[in-house]
N, CA, C and O atoms as a GROMACS GRO file, in nm:
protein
  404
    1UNK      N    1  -0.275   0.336   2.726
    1UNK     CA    2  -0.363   0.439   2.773
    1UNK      C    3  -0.500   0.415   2.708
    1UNK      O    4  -0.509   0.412   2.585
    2UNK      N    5  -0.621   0.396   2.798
    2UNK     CA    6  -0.739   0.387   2.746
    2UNK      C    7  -0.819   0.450   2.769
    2UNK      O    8  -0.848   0.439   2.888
    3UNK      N    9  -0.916   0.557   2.688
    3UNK     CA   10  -0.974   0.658   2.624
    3UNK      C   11  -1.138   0.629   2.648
    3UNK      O   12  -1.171   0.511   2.634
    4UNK      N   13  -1.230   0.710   2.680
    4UNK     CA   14  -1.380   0.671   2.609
    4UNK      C   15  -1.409   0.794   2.577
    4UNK      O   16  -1.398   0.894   2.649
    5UNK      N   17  -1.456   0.788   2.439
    5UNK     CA   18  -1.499   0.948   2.432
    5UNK      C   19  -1.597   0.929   2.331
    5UNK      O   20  -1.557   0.852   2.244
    6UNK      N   21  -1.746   0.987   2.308
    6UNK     CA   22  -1.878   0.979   2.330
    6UNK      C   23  -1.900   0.845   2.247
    6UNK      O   24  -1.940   0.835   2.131
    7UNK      N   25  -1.853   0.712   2.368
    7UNK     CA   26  -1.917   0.580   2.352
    7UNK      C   27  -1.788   0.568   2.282
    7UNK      O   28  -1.725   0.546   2.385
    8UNK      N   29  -1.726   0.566   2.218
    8UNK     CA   30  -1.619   0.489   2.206
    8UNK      C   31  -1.501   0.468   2.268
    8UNK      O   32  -1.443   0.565   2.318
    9UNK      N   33  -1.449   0.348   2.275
    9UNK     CA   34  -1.317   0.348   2.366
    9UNK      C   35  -1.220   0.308   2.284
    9UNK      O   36  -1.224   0.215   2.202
   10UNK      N   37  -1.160   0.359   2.302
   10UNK     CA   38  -1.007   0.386   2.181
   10UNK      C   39  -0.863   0.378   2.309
   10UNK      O   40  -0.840   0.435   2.415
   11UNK      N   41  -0.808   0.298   2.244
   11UNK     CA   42  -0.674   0.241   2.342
   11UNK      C   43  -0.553   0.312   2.239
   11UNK      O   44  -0.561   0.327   2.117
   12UNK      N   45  -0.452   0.345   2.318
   12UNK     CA   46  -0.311   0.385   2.320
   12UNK      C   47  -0.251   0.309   2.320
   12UNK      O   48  -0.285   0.272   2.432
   13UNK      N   49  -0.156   0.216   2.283
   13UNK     CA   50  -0.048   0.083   2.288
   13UNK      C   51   0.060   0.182   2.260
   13UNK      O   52   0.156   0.142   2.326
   14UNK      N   53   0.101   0.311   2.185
   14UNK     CA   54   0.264   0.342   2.194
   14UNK      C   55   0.269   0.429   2.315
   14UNK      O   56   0.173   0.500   2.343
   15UNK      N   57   0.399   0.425   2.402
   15UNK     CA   58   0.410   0.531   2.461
   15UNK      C   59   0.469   0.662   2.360
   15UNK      O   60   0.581   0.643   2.314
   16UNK      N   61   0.410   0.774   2.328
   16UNK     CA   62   0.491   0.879   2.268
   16UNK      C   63   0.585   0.938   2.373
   16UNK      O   64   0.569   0.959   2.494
   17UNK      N   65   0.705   0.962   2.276
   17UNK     CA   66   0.797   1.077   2.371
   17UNK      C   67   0.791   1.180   2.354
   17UNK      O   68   0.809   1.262   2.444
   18UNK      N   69   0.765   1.211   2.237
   18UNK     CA   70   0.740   1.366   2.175
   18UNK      C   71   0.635   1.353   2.037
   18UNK      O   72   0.630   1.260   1.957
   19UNK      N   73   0.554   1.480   2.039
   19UNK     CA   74   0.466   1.504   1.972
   19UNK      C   75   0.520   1.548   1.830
   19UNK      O   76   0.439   1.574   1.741
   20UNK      N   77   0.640   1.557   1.810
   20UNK     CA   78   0.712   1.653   1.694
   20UNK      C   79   0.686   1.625   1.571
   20UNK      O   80   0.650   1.714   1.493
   21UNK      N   81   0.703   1.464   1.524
   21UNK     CA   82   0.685   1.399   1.446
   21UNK      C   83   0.556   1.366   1.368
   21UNK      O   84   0.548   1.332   1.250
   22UNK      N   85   0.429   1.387   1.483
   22UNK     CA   86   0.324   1.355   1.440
   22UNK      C   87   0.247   1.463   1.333
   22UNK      O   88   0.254   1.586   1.323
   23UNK      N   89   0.180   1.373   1.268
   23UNK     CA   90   0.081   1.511   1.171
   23UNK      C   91   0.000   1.541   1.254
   23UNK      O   92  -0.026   1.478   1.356
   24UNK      N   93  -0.076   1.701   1.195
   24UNK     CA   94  -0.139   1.770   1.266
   24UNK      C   95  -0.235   1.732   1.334
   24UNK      O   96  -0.248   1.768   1.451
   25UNK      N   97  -0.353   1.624   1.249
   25UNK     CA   98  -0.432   1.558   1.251
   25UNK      C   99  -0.435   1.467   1.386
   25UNK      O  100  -0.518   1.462   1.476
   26UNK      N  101  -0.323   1.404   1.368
   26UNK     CA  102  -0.335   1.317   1.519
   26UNK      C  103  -0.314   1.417   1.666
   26UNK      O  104  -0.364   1.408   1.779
   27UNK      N  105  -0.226   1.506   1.609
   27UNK     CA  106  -0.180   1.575   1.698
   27UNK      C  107  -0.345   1.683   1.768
   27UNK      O  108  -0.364   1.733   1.878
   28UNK      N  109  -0.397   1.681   1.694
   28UNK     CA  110  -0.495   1.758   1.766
   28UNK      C  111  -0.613   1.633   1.835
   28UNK      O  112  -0.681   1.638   1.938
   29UNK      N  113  -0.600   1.533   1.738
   29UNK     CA  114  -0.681   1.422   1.831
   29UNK      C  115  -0.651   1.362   1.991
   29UNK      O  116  -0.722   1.313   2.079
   30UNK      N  117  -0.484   1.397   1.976
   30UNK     CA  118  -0.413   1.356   2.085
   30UNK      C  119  -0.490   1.496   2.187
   30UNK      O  120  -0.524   1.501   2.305
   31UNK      N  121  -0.492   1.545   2.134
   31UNK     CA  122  -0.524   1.683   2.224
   31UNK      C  123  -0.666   1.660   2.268
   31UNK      O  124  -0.689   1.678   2.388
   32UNK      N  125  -0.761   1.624   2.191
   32UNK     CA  126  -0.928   1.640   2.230
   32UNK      C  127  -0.898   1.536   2.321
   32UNK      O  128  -0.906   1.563   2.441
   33UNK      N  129  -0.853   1.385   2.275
   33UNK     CA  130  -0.875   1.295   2.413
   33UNK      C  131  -0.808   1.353   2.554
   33UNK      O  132  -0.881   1.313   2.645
   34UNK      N  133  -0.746   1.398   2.585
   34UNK     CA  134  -0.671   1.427   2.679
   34UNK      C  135  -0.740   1.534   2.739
   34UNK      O  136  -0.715   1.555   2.858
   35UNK      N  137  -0.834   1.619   2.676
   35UNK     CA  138  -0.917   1.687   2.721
   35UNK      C  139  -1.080   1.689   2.759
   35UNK      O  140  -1.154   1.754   2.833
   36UNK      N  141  -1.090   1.597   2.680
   36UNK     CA  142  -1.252   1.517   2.698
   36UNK      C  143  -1.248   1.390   2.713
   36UNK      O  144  -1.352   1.343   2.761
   37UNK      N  145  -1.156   1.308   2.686
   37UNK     CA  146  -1.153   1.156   2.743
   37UNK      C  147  -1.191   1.128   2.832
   37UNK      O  148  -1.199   1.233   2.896
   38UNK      N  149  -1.226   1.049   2.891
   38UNK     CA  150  -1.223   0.968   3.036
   38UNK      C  151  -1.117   0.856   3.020
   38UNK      O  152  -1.097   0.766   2.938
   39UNK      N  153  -1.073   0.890   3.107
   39UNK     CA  154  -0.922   0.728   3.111
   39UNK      C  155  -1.040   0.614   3.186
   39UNK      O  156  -1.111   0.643   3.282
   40UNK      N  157  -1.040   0.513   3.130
   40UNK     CA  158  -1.082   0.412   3.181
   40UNK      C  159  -0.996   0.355   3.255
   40UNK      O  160  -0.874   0.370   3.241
   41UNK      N  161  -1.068   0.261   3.369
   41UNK     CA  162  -0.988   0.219   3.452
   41UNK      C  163  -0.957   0.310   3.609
   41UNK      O  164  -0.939   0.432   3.612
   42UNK      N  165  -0.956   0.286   3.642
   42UNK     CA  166  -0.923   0.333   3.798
   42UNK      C  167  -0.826   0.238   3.867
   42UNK      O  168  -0.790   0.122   3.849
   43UNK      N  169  -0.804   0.319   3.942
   43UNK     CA  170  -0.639   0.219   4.067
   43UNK      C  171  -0.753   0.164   4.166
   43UNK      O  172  -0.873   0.191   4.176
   44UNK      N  173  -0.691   0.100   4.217
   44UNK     CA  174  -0.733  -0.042   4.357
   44UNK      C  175  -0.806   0.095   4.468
   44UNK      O  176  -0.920   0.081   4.512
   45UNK      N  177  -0.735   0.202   4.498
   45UNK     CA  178  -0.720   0.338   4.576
   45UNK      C  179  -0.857   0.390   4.546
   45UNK      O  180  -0.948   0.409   4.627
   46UNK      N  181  -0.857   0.408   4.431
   46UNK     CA  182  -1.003   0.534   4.356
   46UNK      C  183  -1.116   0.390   4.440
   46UNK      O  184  -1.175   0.396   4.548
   47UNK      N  185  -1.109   0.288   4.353
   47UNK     CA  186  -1.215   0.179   4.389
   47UNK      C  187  -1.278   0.176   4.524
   47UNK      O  188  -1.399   0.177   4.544
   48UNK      N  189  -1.151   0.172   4.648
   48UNK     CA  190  -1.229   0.198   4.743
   48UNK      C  191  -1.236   0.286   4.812
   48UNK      O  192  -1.296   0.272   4.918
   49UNK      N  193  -1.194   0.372   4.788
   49UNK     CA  194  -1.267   0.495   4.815
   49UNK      C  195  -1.373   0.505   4.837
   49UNK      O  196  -1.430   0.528   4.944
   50UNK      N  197  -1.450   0.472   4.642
   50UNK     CA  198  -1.545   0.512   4.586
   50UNK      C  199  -1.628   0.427   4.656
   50UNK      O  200  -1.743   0.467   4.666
   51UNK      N  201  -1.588   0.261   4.734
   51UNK     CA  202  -1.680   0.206   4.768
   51UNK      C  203  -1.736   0.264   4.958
   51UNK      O  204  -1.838   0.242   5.023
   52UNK      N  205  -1.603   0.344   4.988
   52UNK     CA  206  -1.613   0.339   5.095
   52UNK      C  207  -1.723   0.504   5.117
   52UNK      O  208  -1.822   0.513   5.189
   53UNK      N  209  -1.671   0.598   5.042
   53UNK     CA  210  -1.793   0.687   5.015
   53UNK      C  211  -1.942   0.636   4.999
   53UNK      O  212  -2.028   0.693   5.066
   54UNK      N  213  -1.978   0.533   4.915
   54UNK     CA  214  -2.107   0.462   4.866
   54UNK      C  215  -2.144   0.431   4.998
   54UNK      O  216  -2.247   0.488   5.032
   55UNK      N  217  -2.085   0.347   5.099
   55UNK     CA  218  -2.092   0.295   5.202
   55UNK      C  219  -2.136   0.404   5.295
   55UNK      O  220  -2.252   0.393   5.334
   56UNK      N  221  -2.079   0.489   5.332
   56UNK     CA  222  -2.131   0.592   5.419
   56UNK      C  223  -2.254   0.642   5.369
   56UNK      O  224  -2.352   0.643   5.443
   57UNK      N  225  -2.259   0.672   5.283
   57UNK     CA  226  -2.428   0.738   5.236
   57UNK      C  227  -2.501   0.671   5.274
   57UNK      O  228  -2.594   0.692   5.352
   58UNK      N  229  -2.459   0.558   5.212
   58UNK     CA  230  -2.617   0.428   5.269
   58UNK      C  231  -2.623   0.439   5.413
   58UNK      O  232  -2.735   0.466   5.457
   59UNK      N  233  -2.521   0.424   5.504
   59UNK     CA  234  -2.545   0.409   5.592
   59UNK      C  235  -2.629   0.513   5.681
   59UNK      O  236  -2.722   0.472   5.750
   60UNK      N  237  -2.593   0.643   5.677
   60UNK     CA  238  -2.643   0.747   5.680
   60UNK      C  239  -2.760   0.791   5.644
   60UNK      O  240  -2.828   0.871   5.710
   61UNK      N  241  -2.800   0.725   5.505
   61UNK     CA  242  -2.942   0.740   5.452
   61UNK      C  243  -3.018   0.697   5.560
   61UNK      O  244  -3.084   0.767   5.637
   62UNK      N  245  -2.993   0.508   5.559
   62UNK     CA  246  -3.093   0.446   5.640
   62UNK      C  247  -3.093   0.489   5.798
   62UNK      O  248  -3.195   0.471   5.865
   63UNK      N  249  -2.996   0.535   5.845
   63UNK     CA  250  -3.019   0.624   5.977
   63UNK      C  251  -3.111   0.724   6.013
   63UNK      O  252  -3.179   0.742   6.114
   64UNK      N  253  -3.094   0.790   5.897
   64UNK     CA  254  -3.212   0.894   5.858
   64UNK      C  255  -3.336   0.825   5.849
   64UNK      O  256  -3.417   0.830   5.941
   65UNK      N  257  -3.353   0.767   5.756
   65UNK     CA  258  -3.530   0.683   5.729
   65UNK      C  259  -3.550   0.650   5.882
   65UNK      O  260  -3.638   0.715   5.938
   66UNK      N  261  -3.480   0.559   5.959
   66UNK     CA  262  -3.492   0.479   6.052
   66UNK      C  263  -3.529   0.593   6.197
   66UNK      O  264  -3.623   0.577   6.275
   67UNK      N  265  -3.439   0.690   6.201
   67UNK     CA  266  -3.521   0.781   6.271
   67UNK      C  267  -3.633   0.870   6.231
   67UNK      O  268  -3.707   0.916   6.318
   68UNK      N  269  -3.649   0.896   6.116
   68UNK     CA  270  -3.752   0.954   6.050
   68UNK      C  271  -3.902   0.862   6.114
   68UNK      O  272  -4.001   0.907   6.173
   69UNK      N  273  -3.869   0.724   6.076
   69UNK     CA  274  -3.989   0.627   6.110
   69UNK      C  275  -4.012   0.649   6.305
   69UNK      O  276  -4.126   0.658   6.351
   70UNK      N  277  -3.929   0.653   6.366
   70UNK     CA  278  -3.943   0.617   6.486
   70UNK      C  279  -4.027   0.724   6.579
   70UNK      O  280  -4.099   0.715   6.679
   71UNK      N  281  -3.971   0.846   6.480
   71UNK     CA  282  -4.066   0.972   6.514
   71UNK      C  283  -4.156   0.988   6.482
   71UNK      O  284  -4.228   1.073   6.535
   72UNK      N  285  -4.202   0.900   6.357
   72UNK     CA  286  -4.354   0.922   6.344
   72UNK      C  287  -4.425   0.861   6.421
   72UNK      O  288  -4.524   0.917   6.469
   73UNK      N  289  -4.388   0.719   6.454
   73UNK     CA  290  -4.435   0.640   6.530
   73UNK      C  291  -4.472   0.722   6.704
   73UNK      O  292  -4.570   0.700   6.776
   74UNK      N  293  -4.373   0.802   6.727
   74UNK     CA  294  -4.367   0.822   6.842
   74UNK      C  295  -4.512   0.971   6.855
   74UNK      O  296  -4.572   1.003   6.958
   75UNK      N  297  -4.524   1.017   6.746
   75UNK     CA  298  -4.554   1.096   6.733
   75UNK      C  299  -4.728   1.056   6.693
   75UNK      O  300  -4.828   1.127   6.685
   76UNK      N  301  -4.711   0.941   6.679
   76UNK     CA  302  -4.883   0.888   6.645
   76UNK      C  303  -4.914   0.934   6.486
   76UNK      O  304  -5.021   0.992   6.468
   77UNK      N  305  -4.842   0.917   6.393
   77UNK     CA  306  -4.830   0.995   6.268
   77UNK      C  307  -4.858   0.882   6.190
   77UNK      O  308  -4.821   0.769   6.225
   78UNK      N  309  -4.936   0.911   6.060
   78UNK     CA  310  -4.944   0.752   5.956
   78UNK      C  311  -4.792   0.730   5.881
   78UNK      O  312  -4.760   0.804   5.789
   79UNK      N  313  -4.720   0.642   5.920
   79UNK     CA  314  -4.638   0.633   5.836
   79UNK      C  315  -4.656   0.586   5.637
   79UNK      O  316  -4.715   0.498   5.573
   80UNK      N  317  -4.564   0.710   5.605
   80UNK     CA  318  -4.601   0.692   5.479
   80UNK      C  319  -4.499   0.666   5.404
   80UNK      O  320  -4.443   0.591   5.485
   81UNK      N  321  -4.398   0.667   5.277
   81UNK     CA  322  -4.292   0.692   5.210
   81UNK      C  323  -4.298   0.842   5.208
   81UNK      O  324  -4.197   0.896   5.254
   82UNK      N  325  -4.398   0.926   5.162
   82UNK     CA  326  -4.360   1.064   5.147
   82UNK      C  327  -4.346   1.154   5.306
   82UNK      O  328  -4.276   1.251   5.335
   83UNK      N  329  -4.462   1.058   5.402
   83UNK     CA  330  -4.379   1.120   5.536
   83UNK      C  331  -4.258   1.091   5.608
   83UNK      O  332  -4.216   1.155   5.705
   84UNK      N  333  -4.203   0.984   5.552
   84UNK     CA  334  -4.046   0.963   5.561
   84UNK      C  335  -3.970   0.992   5.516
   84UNK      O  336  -3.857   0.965   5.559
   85UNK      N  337  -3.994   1.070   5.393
   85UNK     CA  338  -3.885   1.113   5.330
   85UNK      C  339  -3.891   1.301   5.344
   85UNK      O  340  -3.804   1.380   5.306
   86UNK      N  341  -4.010   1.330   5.405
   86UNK     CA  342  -4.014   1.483   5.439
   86UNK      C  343  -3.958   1.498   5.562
   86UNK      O  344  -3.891   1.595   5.597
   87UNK      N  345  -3.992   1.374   5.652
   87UNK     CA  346  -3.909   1.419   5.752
   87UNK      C  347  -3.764   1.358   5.784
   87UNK      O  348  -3.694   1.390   5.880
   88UNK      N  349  -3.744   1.295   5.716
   88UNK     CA  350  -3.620   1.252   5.673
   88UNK      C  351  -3.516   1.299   5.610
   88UNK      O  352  -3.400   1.262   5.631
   89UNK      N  353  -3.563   1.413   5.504
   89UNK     CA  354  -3.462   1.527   5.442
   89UNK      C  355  -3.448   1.411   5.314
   89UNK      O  356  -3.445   1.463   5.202
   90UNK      N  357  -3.440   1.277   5.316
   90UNK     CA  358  -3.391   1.238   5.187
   90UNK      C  359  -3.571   1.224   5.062
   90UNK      O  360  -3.691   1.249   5.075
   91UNK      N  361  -3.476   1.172   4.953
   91UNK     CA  362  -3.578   1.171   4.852
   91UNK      C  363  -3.700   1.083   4.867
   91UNK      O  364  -3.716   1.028   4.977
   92UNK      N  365  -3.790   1.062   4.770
   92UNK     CA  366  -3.871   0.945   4.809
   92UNK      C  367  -3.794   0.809   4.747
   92UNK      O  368  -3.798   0.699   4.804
   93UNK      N  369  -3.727   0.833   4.627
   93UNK     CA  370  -3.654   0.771   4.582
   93UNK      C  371  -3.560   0.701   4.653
   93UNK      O  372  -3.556   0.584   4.616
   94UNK      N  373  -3.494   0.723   4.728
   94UNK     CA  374  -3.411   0.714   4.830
   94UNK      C  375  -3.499   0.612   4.973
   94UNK      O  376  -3.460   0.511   5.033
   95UNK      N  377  -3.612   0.683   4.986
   95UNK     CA  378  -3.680   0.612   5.101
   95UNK      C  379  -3.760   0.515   5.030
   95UNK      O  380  -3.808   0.424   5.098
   96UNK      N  381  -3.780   0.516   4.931
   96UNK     CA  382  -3.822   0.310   4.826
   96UNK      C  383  -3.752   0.288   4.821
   96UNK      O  384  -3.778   0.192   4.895
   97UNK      N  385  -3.620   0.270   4.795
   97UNK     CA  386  -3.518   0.176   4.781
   97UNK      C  387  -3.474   0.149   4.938
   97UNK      O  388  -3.407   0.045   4.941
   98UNK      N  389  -3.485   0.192   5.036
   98UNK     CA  390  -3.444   0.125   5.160
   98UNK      C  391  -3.577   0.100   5.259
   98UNK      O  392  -3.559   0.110   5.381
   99UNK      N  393  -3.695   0.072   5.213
   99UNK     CA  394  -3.829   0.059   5.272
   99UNK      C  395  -3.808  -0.057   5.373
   99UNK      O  396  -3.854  -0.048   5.487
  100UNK      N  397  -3.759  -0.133   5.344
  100UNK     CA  398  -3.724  -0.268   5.419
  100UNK      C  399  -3.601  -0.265   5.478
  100UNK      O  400  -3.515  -0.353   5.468
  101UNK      N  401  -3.587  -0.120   5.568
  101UNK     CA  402  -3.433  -0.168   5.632
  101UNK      C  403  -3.462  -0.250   5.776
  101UNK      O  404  -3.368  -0.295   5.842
   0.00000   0.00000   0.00000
């Protein structure tokens, strides 16, 4: 079982079966990680998920910019980053990093 808790990562190698045995000391450490830890590591599952969520945003973002632009254009408007991203709903942040879609 592997642990990060503020910047350190601290690994588990025993499985415990019971807490009975242990002194108090560990026993409450066992307790903070399990409550503030982050388990490092993720399954194959979480991964793409997480990639497949990432994936939709982007895609979605630049849909947005991309009609954002087409309406200005259509509209005789100076295209700008901040008028793409007002009428775009996303950030400007968001509309610099995909300027070149």
């Amino acid at each position: 079982m592997k642990f990060e808790i503020l910047g350190y990562k601290i690994e588990i190698n025993k499985k415990l079966e019971s807490n009975e045995n242990l002194p108090e000391d560990l026993k409450e450490a066992i307790k903070t990680l399990e409550k503030y830890g982050k388990r490092i590591g993720s399954s194959e599952a979480q991964k793409r998920a997480a990639e497949k969520a990432t994936s939709a945003r982007t895609s979605a973002a630049k849909e947005k910019i991309q009609n954002a632009i087409n309406s200005l254009k259509l509209e005789g408007k100076n295209i700008t980053q901040y008028a793409i991203a007002k009428k775009s709903g996303c950030s400007i942040n968001t509309v610099r990093k995909y300027k070149n879609i």
